[in-house]
C-alpha positions as CSV (number, residue, x, y, z in Angstrom):
1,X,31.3,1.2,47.9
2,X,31.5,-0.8,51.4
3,X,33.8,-3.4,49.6
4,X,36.2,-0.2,47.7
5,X,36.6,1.6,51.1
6,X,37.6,-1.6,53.5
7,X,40.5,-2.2,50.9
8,X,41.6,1.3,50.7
9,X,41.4,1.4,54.8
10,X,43.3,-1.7,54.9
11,X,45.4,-0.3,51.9
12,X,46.6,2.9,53.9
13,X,47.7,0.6,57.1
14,X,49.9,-1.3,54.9
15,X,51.2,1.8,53.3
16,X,51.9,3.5,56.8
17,X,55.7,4.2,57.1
18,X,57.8,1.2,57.9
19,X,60.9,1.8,60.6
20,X,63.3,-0.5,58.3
21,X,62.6,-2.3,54.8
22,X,63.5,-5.2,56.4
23,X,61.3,-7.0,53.7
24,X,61.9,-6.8,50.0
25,X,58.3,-7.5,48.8
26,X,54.7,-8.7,50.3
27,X,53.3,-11.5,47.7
28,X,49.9,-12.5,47.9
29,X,49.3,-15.3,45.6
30,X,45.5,-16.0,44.6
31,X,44.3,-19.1,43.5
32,X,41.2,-19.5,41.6
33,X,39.0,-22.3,43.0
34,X,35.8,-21.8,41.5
35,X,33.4,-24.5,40.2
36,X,35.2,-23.5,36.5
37,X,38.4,-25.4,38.5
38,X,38.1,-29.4,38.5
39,X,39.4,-31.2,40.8
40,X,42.6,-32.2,38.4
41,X,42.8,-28.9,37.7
42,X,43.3,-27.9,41.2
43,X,45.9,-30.3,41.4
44,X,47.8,-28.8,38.9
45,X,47.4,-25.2,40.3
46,X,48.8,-26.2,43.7
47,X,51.6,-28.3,42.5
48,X,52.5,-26.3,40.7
49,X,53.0,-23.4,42.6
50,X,54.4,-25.7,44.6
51,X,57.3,-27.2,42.5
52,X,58.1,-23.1,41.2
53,X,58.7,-22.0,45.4
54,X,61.2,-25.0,45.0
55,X,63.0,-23.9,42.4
56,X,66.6,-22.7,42.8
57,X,66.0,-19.7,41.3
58,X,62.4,-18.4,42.7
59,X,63.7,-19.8,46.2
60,X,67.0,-17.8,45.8
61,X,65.1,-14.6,44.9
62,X,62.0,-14.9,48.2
63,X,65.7,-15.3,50.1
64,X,66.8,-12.5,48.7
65,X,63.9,-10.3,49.1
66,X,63.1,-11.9,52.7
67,X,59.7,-12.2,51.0
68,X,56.4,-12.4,53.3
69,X,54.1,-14.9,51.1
70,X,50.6,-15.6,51.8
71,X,48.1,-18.2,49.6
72,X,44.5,-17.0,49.0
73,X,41.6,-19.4,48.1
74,X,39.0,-17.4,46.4
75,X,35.6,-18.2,44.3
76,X,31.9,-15.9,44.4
77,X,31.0,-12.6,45.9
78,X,32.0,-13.4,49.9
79,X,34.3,-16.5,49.0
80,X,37.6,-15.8,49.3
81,X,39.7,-17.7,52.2
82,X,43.6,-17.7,53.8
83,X,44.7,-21.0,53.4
84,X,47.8,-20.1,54.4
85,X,48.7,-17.2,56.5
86,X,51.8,-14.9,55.7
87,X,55.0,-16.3,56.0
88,X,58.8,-14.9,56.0
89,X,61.0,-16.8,53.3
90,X,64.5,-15.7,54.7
91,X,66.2,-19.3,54.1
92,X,65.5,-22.0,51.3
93,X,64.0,-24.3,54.0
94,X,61.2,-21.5,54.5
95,X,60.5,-21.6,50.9
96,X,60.9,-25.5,51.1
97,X,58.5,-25.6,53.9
98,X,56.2,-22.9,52.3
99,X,55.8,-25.1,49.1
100,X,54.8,-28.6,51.6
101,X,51.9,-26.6,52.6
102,X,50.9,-25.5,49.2
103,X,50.5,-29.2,48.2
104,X,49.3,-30.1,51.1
105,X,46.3,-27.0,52.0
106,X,42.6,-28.5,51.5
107,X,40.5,-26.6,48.9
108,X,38.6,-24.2,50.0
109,X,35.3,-24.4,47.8
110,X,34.5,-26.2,44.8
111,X,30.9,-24.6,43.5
112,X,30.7,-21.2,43.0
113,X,30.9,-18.2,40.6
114,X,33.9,-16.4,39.7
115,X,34.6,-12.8,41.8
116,X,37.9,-11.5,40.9
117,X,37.2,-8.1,42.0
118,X,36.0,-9.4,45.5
119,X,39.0,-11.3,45.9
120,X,41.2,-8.0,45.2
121,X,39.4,-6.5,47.9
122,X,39.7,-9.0,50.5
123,X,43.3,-9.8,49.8
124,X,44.2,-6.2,49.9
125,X,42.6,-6.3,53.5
126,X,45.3,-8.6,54.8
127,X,48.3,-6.4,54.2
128,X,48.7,-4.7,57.3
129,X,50.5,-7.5,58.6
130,X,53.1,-6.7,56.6
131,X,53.9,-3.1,57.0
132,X,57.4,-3.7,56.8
133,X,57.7,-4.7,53.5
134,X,58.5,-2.5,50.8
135,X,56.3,-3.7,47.6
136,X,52.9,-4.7,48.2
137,X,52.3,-7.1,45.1
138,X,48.4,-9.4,44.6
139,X,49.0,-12.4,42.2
140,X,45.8,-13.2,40.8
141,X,45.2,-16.1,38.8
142,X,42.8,-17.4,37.3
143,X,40.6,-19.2,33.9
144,X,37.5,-16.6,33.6
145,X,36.0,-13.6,33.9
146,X,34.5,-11.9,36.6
147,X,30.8,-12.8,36.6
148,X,29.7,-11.8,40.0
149,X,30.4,-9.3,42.6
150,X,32.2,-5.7,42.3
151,X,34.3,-6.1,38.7
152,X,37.4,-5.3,39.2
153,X,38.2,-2.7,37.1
154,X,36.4,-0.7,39.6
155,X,39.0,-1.5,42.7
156,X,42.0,-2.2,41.0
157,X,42.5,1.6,39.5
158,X,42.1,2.6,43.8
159,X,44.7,-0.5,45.2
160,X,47.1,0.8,42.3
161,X,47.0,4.9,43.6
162,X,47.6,2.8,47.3
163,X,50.4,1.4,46.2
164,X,49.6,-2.0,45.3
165,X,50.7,-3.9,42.2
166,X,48.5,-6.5,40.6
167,X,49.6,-9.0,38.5
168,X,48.0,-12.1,36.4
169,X,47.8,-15.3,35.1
170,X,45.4,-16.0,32.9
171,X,44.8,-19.5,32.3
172,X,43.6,-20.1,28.7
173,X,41.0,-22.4,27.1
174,X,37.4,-22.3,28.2
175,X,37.0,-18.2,28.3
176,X,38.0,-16.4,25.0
177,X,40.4,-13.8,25.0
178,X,41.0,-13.7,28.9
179,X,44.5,-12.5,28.9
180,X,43.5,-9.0,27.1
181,X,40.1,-9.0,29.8
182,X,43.3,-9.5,32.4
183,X,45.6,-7.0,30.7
184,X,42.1,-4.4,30.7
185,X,40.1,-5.1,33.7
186,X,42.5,-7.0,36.6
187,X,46.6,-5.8,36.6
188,X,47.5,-2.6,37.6
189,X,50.1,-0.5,39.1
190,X,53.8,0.5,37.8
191,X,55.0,-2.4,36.0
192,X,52.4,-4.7,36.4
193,X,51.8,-7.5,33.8
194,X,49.5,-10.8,32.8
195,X,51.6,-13.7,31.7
196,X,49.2,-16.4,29.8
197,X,49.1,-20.2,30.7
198,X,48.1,-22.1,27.7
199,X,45.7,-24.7,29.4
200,X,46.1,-26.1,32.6
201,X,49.2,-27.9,31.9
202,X,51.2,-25.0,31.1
203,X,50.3,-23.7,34.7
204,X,53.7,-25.3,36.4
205,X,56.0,-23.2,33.8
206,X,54.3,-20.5,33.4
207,X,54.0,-19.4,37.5
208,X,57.5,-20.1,37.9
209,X,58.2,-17.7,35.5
210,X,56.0,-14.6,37.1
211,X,57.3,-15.6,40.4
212,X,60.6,-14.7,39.6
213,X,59.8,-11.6,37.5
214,X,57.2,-10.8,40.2
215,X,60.1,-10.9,43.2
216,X,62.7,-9.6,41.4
217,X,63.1,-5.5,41.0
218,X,64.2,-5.8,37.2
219,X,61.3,-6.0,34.8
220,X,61.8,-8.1,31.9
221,X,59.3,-9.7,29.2
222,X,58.7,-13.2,29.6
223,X,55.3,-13.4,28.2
């Protein structure tokens, strides 16, 4: 209860009313680093979140948006790290500078259990920084289920009523049937989706495209 309450505290600061939407959207993307993750693995999450902030069209859209972007690390029950702080994309070198410290950001942990709903709750805390913005969207994603901590189909149902959207990624291959348990248990909020990524490989593609629907106002299907 402890853990529902400090999101939904830090959930009403970032609701509080804004003087000017002088930001489009508030993206928080999680990255899975538990010990599930290899080291190759790794690689390919953070390059290839990397290569999709370069591309002309999800650079054009953070532009557009003047998107505030943070990167969360996040493993177990009380693992779950800013690796990088948020930071306003209002040119294409922002974006281009945002994606050099993707590549470059050291991983946080590599042995531990998986704790989606804990990392909801902790990402959801560091939205008061960006008060201004007018959609408060958590990427999670991520290749298992929640095995430890509070699940998070008991905090996403509260960020959602706060005003928070969730979206996922669900990265196939070792846990059956993860993109329904992310379409169940972890989105939520008005439009929200999960977007599967056949395998590790597929990663690169597949985050480019939820960046863009994610930023973007229109919804579309691209699963």
């Amino acid at each position: 209860m402890r853990l529902i309450s400090s999101a939904l505290v830090s959930a009403g600061i970032a609701l509080a009313p804004a003087p000017a939407a002088a930001c489009g959207v508030a993206l928080a993307l999680t990255v899975d680093v538990s010990g599930s993750v290899d080291a190759r693995e790794y690689e390919l999450q953070m390059g290839g979140l990397a290569a999709a902030l370069r591309d002309g069209l999800v650079a054009d859209a953070l532009v557009s948006e003047k998107a505030a972007v943070m990167v969360v690390h996040w493993s177990g029950q009380s693992r779950q790290s800013v690796v990088i702080p948020w930071t306003r994309v209002e040119t294409v070198a922002h974006a281009d500078a945002l994606a050099d410290k993707v590549e470059a950001v050291p991983r946080a942990w590599r042995n531990f259990s998986t704790g989606i709903g804990e990392a909801l709750a902790f990402t959801a805390n560091q939205f008061g920084a960006v008060a201004d913005c007018e959609r408060k969207v958590i990427d999670v994603s991520g290749d298992g289920k929640s095995n430890e901590g509070a699940p998070p189909e008991d905090i996403n149902g509260a960020l959602a009523a706060a005003g928070f959207v969730i979206n996922g990624l669900s990265i196939e291959g070792e846990t059956s049937q993860l993109t329904e348990y992310y379409r169940d248990k972890v989105i939520a909020g008005p439009n929200s989706f999960v977007i599967p990524s056949f395998g590790f490989n597929d990663y690169p593609e597949k985050i480019r495209k939820k960046l863009i629907r994610e930023v973007t106002k229109q919804v579309s299907s691209l699963e």
